[in-house]
N, C-alpha and C positions, 0 to 999 in steps of 0.2 A: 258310412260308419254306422253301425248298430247301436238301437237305444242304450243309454246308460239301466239296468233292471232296480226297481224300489226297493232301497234298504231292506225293507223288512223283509221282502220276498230272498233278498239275497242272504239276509241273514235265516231264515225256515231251510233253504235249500241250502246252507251250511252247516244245519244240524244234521241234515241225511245225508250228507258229506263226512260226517263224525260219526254217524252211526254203521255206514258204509266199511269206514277203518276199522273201527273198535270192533265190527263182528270177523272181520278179516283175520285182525291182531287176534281174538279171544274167542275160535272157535267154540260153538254153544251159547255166546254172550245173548242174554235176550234184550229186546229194545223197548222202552214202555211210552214216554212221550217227549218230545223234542221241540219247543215252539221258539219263534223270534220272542223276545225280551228288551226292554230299551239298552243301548248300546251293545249288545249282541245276542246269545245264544245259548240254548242248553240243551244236553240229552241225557236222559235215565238209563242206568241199566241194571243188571241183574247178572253177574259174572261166574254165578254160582259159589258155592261154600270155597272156601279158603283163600280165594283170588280182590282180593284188595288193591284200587289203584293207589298210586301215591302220586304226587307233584311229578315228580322225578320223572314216572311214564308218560307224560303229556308230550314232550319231544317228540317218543317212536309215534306216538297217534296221528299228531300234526304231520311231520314226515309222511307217513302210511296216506293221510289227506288230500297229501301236494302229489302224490304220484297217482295216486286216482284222478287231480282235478286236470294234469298233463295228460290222460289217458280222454279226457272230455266226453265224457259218457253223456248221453241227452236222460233229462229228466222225463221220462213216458209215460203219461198219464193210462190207466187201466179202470173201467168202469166194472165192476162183477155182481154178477147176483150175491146177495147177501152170503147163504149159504155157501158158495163155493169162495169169497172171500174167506170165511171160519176154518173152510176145509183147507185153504192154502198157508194161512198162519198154523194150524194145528197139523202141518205138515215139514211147515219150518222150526217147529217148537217153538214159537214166540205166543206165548202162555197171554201174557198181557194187552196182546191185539185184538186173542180171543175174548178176553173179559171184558175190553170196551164194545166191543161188538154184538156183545150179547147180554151188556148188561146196558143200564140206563136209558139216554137219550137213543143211543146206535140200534137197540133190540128193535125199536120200530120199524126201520128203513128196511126197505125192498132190495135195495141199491146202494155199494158202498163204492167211493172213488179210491184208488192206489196209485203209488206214483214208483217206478220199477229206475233205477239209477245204476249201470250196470248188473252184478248181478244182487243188490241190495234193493229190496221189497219192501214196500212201507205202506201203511193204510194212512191217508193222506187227501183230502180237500185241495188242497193246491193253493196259489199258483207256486210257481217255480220258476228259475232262469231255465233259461233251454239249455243248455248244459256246464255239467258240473268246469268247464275250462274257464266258465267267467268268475269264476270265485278265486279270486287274485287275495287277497288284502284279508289275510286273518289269522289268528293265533290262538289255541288255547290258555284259560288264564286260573283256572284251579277247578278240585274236586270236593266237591261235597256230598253230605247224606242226605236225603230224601223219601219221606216213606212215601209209599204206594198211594196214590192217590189222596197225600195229604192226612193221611189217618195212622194216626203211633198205632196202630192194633196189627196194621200191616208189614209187608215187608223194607225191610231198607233198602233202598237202592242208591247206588252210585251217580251222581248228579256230573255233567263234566261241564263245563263250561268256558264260552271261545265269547270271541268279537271279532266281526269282518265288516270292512269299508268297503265304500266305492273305490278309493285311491289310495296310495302310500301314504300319501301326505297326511290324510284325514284320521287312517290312524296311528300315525307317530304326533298330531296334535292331542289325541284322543287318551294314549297312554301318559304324552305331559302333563294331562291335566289331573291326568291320576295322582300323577307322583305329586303335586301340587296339593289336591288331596289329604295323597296322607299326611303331609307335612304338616296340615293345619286340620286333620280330624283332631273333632272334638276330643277323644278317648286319650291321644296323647298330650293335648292341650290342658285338658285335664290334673292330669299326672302332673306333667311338669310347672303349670300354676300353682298346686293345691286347691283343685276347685272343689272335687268330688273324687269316691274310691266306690268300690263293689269288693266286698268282703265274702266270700264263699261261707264263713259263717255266720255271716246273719241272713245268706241267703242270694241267690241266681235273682238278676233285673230288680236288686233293690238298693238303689243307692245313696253313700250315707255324703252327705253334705257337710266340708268341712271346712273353717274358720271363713277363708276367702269365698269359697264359693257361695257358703252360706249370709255373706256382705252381698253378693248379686244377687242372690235367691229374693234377702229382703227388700235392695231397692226397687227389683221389678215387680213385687208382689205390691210397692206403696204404691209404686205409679200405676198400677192397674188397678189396685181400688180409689184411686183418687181421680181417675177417668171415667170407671162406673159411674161412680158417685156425679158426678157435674153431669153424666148421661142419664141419670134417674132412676139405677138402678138401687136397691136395700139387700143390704148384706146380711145373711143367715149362716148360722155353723150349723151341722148338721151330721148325725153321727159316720162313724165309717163299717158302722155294720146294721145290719137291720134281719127283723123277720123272712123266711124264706116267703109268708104269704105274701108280704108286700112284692116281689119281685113274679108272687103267681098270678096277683092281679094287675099288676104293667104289663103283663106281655114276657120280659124278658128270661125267666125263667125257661120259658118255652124254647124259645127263638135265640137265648144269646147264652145256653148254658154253658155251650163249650170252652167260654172264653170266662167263666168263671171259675172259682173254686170253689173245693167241694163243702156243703153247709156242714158246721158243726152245731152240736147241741149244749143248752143249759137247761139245766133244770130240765122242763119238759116242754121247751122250747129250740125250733130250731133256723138257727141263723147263718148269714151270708156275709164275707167280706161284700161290700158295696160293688160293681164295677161301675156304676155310673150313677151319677146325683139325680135322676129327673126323677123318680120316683119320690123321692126327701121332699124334692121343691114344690111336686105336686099336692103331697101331703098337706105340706103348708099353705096353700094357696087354700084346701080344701075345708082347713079348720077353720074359717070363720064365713060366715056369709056373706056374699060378693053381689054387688052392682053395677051394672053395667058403666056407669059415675064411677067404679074405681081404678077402670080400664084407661088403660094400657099398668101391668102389675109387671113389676121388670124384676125379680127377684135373681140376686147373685152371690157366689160362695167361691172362693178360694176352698175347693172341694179335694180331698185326697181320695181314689179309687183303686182296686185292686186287678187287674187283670191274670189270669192264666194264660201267658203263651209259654208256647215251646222252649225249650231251655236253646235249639238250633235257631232261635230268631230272637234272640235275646241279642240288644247292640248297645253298649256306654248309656246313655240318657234318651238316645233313640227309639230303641226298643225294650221295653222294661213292665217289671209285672207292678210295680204299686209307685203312681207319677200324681200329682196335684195340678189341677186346670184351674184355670179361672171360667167356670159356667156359668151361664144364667137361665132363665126360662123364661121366658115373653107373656105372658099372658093377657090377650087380646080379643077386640071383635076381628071378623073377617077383614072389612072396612080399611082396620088399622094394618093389617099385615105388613101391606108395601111397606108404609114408612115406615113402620117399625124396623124392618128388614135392613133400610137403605141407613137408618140409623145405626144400626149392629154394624154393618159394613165399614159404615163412617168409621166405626169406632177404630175397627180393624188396622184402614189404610193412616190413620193417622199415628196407630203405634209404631207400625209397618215406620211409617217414615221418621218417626221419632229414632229411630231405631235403623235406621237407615240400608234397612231391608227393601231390594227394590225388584230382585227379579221374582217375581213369584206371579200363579194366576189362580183364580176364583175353580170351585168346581161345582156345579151343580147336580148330586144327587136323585134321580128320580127312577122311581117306582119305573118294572116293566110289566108282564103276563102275569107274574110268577105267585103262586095261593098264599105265598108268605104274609104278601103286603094286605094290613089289616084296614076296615076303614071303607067306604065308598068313594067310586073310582072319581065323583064329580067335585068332591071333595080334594080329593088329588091334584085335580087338576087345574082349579082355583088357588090351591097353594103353589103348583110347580110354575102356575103362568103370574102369582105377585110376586114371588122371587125372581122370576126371569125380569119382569119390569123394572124392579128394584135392582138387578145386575145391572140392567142396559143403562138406566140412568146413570147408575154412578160411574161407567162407562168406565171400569177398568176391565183387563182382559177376562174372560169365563169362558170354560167349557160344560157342555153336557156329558151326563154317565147314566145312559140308562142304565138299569137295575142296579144300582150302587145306593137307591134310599136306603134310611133305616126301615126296620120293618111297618113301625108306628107314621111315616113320614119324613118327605121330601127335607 
């Protein structure tokens, strides 16, 4: 009996399985990027002017899919000189294989890898199942918008999106737990409590808290300053807008513009909805003369921030442009880091359990190559290794993410 192939590889090679139909279906269709995603899969396309998928079309796709995957085409890997890869896309009109290829990271390489799945072409890394007949277990499950490489200046494209198992079973447990789900998302739990509403006129990801919800809002915001507070932290308010300078000398003006909004002016001054307190706290830390006697400085805010995302990534209380955290800022010697650290943690797992949140794991953030990250690397690394000490202690699960730091630190 043949290996069982790793989800994710099955799940990649179900997206060139979808891109296989959909160009078949949609002569001219072009393809732009397809990757595995947890619980399944997705591909771009570009359908040309006037051809709009809807729900409805995901049936003939899947259908068009299973008669491909019956046909069991081998996934063929192709090695080409660069240049004759460019000439093979810009021969099949797939506009967008061209631009990764000759833009960014790809312009360098000598050599691009292709993976050829009957008569369906795709610029492709690998791996793959050996052919398209083991993709047994999957379905389409909707359409969405996507611009081009993540940037509104570009084009939209048509996003499709599937999930495929190892087994049947795996996923008719997989869609249970959907419909499970939706039963108790928040958004409709919401609603039907009265906990919280999004008003289209007071504005997209801003949500107004009302009578009930805003009873939850206040008992969690007491038990969270009443836990700082016995943890040593001092509570500061601190406004929700500031100078654009303050945000040019953090750094973040630079590095995190996109995800702000745009400054406006007073008088002859010009200001920033906040997106994030550390600059506030730093400030404050700064205003009076400090001794190393007054370290460890734990300073915290029940802070409100503004964020700009996309109106397409806007979710209930999930994803949302202006949310309130409970922050703090540590201010410490080196020395102190660890237990500072394993402290903050503590703090963590004990609301966690107050609260009787149990599946969840730690993620540790760190710095990779990249010019972004500001700062000396030794430095770095003295921080990424007392937070690792400080995970393993308190010995709940973590994983690592390189390049997932902020820009300023791990």
């Amino acid at each position: 009996m043949s290996e069982q192939p790793d989800l994710e590889v099955l799940r990649h090679s179900s997206a060139h399985l979808l891109a296989a139909a959909v160009t078949q279906l949609y002569p001219g269709a072009q393809y732009a990027i397809g990757p595995a995603i947890d619980d399944g899969f997705y591909y771009d396309f570009d359908l040309g002017p006037g051809v709009t998928l809807k729900e409805e079309d995901l049936p003939a796709i899947e259908a068009r899919m299973r008669e491909i995957a019956t046909q069991a085409p081998g996934y063929e890997q192709e090695t080409l000189p660069k240049d004759r890869a460019v000439e093979r896309f810009r021969e099949l009109g797939q506009g967008y294989k061209v631009e990764i290829l000759t833009e960014g990271e790809a312009a360098a390489e000598t050599e691009v890898s292709c993976y050829r799945t009957g008569e369906f072409f795709d610029l492709c890394r690998g791996p793959h199942v050996a052919d398209a007949g083991a993709i047994q277990h999957f379905r389409l499950t909707r359409v969405a918008g996507a611009y081009w490489r993540g940037d509104e200046r570009n084009q939209v494209l048509q996003r499709v999106y599937g999930t495929a198992w190892l087994s049947a079973e795996a996923m008719e447990d997989y869609f249970q737990r959907l419909e499970l789900a939706r039963e108790r998302d928040h958004k409709k739990l919401g609603r039907e409590l009265g906990l919280f509403m999004i008003d289209d006129k007071v504005g997209k990801g801003l949500p107004l808290w009302l009578p009930r919800g805003a009873t939850v809002r206040r008992l969690l915001e007491e038990y969270i300053l009443d836990a700082e507070r016995r943890g040593g932290y001092q509570h500061v308010y601190t406004p929700h807008i500031a100078s654009t300078e303050l945000y040019k000398t953090s750094g973040h003006l630079q590095s995190f513009k996109d995800s702000m909004f745009p400054p406006f002016g007073v008088e002859d001054e010009e200001y920033i909805l906040r997106p994030m307190n550390c600059p506030h706290h730093i400030r404050i830390y700064q205003h009076d003369r400090r001794s190393y006697r007054d370290l460890p400085l734990r300073i915290a805010e029940l802070g409100t921030v503004y964020r700009y995302e996309k109106s397409g990534e806007l979710s209930g209380l999930l994803r949302v442009r202006g949310f309130t955290i409970n922050d703090a800022h540590i201010f410490c010697t080196p020395e102190q880091v660890k237990q500072e650290f394993i402290a903050a943690t503590q703090l963590i797992l004990d609301l966690y359990r107050d609260l009787k949140v149990t599946d969840f794991s730690f993620r540790l953030s760190r710095r990779d190559d990249d010019s972004k990250y500001l700062g000396d690397p030794a430095d770095w690394e003295e921080a990424e290794g007392a937070i690792r000490e400080a995970l393993l202690e308190v010995g709940h699960p973590f994983v690592e993410a390189v390049g997932e730091a902020a820009f300023y630190g791990p």
